[in-house]
C-alpha positions in Angstrom: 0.0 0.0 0.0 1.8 3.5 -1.3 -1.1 6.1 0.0 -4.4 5.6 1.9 -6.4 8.5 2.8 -9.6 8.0 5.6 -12.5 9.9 6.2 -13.9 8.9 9.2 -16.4 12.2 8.5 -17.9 10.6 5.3 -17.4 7.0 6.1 -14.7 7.1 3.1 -11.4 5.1 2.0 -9.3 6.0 -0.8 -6.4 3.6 -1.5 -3.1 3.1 -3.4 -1.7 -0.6 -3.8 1.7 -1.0 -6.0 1.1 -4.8 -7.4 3.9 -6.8 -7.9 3.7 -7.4 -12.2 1.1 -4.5 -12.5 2.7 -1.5 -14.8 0.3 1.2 -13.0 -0.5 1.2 -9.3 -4.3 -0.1 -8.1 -6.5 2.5 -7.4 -9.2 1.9 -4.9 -11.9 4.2 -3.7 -14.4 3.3 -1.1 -17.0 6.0 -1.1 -18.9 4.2 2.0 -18.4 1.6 5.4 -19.9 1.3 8.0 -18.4 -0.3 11.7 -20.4 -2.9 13.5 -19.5 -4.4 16.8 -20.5 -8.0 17.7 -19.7 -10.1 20.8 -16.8 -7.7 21.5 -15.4 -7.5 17.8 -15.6 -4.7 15.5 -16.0 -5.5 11.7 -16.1 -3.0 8.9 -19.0 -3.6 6.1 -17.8 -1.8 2.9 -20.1 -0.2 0.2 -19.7 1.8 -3.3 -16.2 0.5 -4.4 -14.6 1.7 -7.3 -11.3 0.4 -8.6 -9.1 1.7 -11.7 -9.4 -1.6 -12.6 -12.1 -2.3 -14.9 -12.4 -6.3 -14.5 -12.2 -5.3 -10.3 -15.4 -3.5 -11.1 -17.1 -5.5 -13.1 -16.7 -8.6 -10.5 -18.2 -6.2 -8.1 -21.2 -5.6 -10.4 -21.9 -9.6 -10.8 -21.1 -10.4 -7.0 -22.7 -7.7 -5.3 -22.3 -9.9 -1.9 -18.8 -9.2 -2.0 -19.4 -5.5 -0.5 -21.7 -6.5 1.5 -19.6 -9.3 3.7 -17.9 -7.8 7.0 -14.7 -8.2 7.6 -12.7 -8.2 11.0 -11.0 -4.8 12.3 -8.5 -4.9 14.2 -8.2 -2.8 17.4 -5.2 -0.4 16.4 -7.0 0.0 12.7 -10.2 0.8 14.7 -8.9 3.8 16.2 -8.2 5.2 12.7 -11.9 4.3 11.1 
């Protein structure tokens, strides 16, 4: 990851992965999470991703699920969300 920017105002990521192979760097842009908390753990539900990847968004399009899994945060990334 070369840049991430959060804004914990909006509920917004913005990302920057070099790949290892790729020619031009990933560019990620998650216009929407939300933070739930279960049985002590806090997970992060993502929503409205964008990639500069076309075939990233495309899979998006035909497995909409994928956004809307949660995923496990850990407690020193929590503080930053």
């Amino acid at each position: 990851m070369t840049h991430i920017n959060i804004d914990s105002q909006k509920r917004s990521l913005d990302m920057e992965l070099d790949l290892k192979g790729e020619a031009a760097p990933l560019q990620i842009n998650i216009k929407n999470y939300r933070l739930i908390d279960e049985s002590g753990e806090t997970y992060i539900e993502l929503s409205d991703i964008t990639t500069s990847r076309e075939w990233i968004n495309a899979l998006l399009r035909d497995y909409p699920d994928l956004e809307k899994r949660h995923y496990k945060v850990p407690a020193a990334v929590k503080v930053l969300l």
